[in-house]
Steps between C-alpha positions, in 0.01 A plus 500: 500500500137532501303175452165514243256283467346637155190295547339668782768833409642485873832579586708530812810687526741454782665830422230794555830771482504467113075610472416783409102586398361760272161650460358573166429851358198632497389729231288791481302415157454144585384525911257775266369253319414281753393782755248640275253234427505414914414866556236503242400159661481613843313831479225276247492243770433762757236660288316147417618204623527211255644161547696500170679848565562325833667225396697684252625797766637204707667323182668831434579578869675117473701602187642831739644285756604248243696795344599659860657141627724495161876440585804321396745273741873481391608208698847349426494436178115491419274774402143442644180693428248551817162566573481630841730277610392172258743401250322547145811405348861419469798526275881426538688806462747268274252475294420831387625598161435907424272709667355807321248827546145417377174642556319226376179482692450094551384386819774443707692586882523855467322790614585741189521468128883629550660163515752285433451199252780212603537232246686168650637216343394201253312274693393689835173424676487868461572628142442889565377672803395911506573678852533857622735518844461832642865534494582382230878651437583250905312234282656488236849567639410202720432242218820598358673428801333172520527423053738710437433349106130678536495728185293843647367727229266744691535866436262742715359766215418837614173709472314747679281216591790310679549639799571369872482145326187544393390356130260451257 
């Protein structure tokens, strides 16, 4: 049984067999958006070099590896989002009530807008959390093995411009 200490979000788990990590998904229309202005950035920086366009290329070359170090621990019986290896956050599996498809674009751990929205139980230090696990089908079986009580709506629509994983 893994022991937490949810001040400093640490944990330590005996049992490494029952880990399994998964990166997020990264999708085409948002690593676009956040492509373009760097682009656009670096060929005006290396046109005329200004402090401000600088400092923002650098912010926005942060918010890429931010994005690129996105993944998500299963561990036991706790579900714990990473930043290149630094916990960000950390739910109990238990805890989780229904997890659904949303697109919703709030700031959160994922790399695409194709995510899933998981909503966990009255009274969690985490009341809803959005995530998008590259694969998500071994994710979500994975919960379920773990909660079996999870309720999973999340239907994959199809589209010519749903291909190979890809998504708006």
């Amino acid at each position: 049984m893994p022991v937490i200490n949810h001040k400093k979000m640490e944990y330590n788990s005996p049992d490494i067999s029952n880990r399994e990590v998964f990166r997020t998904r990264f999708s085409v229309l948002l690593m676009s958006i956040i492509f373009l202005p760097w682009i656009i950035l670096a060929k005006t920086i290396f046109i005329s070099p200004r402090i401000e366009n600088i400092i923002t290329l650098i912010i926005i070359s942060l918010v890429i590896l931010l994005i690129a170090g996105i993944n998500y621990l299963i561990d036991g019986d706790l579900l714990i989002f990473r930043i290149w290896r630094m916990k960000s956050g950390l739910i109990n599996i238990h805890s989780i009530v229904k997890i659904e498809r949303t697109y919703f674009p709030l700031a959160s751990n994922a790399g695409s807008l194709k995510r899933l929205f998981g909503k966990t139980k009255r009274g969690s230090k985490i009341p809803f959390f959005l995530i998008s696990p590259h694969n998500e089908s071994r994710f979500l079986e994975k919960l379920k093995q773990i909660n079996p009580e999870i309720e999973i709506k999340v239907q994959n629509k199809n589209g010519f411009y749903r291909f190979w994983d890809w998504d708006i």
